[in-house]
C-alpha positions as CSV (number, residue, x, y, z in Angstrom):
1,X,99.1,94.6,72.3
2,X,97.5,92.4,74.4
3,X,94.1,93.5,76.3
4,X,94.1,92.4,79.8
5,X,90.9,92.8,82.3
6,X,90.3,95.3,84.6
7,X,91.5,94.4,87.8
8,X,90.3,95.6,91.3
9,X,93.1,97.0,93.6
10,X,92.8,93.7,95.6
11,X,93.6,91.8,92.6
12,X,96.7,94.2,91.6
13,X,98.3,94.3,94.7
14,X,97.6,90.5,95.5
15,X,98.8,90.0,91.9
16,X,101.7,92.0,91.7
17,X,103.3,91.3,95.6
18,X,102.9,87.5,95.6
19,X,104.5,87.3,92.4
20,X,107.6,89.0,93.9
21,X,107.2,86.9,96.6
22,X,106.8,83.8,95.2
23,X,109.8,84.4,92.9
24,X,112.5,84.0,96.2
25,X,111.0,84.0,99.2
26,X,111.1,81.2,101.9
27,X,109.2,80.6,105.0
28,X,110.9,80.4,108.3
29,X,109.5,77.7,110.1
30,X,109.5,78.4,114.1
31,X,110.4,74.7,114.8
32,X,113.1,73.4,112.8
33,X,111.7,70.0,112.2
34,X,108.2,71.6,111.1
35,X,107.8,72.2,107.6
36,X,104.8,75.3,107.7
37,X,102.5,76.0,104.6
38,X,104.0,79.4,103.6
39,X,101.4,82.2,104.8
40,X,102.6,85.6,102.6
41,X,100.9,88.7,103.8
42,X,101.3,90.8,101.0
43,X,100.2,94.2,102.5
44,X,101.5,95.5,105.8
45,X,102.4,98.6,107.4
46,X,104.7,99.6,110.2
47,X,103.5,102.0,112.7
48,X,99.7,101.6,111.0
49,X,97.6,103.8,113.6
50,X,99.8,104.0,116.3
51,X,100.3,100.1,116.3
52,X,103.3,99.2,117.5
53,X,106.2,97.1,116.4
54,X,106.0,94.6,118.9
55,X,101.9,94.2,118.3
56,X,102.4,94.1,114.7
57,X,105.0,91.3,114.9
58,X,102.2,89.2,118.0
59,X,99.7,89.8,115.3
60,X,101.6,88.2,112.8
61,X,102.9,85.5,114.1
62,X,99.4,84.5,116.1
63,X,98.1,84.8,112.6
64,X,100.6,82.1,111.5
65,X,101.9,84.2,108.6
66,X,105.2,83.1,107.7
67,X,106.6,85.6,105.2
68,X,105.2,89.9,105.3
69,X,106.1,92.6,102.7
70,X,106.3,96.1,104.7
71,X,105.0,98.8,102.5
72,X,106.6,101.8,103.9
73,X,104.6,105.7,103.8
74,X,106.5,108.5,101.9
75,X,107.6,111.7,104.2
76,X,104.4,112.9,104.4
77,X,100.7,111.8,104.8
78,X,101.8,108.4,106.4
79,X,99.1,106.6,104.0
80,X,96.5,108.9,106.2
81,X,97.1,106.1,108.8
82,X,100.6,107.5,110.7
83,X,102.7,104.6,108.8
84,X,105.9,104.6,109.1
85,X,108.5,105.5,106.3
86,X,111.4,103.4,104.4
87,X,113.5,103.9,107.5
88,X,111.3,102.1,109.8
89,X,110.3,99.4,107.7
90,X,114.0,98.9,106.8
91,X,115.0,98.8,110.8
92,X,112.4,96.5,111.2
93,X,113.2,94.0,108.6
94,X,116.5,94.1,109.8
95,X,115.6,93.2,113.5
96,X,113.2,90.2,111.6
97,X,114.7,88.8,108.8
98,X,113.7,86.0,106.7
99,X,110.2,86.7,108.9
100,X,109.6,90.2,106.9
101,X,110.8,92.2,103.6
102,X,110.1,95.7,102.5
103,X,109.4,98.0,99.6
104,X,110.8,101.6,99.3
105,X,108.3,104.6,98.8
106,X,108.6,108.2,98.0
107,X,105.0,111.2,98.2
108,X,105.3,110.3,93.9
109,X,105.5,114.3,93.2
110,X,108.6,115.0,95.0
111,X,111.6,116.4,93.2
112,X,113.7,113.9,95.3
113,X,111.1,110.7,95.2
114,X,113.1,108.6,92.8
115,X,116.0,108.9,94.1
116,X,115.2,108.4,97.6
117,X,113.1,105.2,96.2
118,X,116.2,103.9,94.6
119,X,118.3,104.0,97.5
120,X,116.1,101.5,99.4
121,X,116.0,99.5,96.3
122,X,119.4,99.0,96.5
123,X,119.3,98.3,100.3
124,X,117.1,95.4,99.3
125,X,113.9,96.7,98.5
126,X,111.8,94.6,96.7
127,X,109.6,97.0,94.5
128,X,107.8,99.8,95.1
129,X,104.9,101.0,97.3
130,X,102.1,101.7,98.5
131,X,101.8,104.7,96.4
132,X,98.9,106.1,97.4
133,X,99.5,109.5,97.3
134,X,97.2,112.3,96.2
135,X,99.0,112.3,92.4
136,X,97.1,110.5,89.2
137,X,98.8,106.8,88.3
138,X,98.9,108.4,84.7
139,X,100.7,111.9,85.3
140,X,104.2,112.8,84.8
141,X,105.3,112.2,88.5
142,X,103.7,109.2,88.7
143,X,105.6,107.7,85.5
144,X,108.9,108.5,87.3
145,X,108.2,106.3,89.8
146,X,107.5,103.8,87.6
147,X,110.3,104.4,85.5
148,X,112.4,103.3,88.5
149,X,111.0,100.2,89.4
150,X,111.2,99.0,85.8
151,X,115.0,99.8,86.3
152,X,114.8,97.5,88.8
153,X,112.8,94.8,87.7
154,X,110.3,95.1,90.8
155,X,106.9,95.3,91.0
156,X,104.9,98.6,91.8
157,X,102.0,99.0,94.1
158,X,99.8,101.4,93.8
159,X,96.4,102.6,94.9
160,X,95.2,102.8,91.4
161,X,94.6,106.9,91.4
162,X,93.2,108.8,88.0
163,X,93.1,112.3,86.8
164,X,89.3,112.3,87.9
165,X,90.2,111.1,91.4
166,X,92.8,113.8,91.8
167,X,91.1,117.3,90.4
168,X,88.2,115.7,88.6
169,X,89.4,115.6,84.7
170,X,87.9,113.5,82.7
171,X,89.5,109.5,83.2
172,X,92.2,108.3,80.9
173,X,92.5,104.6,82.1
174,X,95.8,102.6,82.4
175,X,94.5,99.9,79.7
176,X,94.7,102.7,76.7
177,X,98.1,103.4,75.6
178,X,100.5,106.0,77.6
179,X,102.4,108.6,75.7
180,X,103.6,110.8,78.3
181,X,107.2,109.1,78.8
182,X,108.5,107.7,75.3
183,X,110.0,104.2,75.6
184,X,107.5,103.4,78.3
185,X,104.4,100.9,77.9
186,X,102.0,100.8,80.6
187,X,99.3,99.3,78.4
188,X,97.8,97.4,81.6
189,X,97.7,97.5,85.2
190,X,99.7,93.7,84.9
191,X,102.4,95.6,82.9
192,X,102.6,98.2,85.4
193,X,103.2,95.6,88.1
194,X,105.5,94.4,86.0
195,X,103.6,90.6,85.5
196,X,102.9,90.7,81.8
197,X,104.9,90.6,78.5
């Protein structure tokens, strides 16, 4: 088994979206005859603190970002920042494409959460995330999730939460070998993202 690094959560989620990205997105120049450096912003939310769409789209485009990934919130919590859920993200993306694409997302401890992940998924989904929920990366629920987007070959985002974070048990870290879902390896944060062998 291969030892990776640790990584920072900027370096996961920077690792893990631009990968997906890179793999078949295009930019969408706003002049036809101008060929733009492709600006990817990996890590946007709709509805982020009462932002709305039309500011978030301004921001963007003033920013000269060419391609963002909308990480949706699950049902509840809203990523403690009132984001908006898979519907929103999904309506937006519609109303914008080739400018934006989306994840799906799921609050990782609900009964329903992979199922309601894998319907966006097959809507066009990209991976999975921001799961930033209150539930440990290494727990049951958590492997689920993960679980699913290995089914569908997309990366997963998350906020990099352990045991100790959520009720203050001692750390088990993503680099030592998981046992709690057989056939499952997630020997590194890489191979949870999916960006590893």
């Amino acid at each position: 088994m291969k030892h990776c690094p640790d990584l920072t959560r900027r370096e996961f989620l920077i690792g893990s979206v631009a990968g997906c990205c890179a793999a078949g997105l295009r930019a969408q120049p706003s002049d036809d005859n101008a060929k733009l450096e492709p600006i990817i912003d990996i890590h946007q939310h709709s509805n982020y603190s009462g932002r709305t769409n039309k500011q978030l789209l301004a921001h963007q485009r003033a920013m000269g970002v060419t391609q963002t990934v909308l990480l949706p919130a699950g049902r509840f919590y809203g990523l403690d920042a009132d984001c908006g859920g898979n519907g929103t993200v999904v309506e937006f993306v519609g109303d914008h494409p080739g400018e934006f694409v989306f994840f799906a997302n799921e609050v990782s401890d609900l009964p329903e959460a992979p199922e309601e992940i894998r319907t966006y998924l097959k809507r066009g989904a990209l991976g999975v995330g921001e799961q930033k929920f209150r539930v440990a990366c290494d727990s049951p629920e958590f492997h689920r999730i993960a679980e699913v987007a290995q089914e569908f070959e997309g990366p997963l985002v998350g906020a990099g939460l352990r045991e100790a974070d959520v009720d203050h048990r001692p750390q088990r870290r993503l680099d030592a070998p998981a046992s709690l879902e057989p056939g499952l390896e997630f020997s590194t944060q890489l191979r949870l993202a999916g960006l590893s062998d």
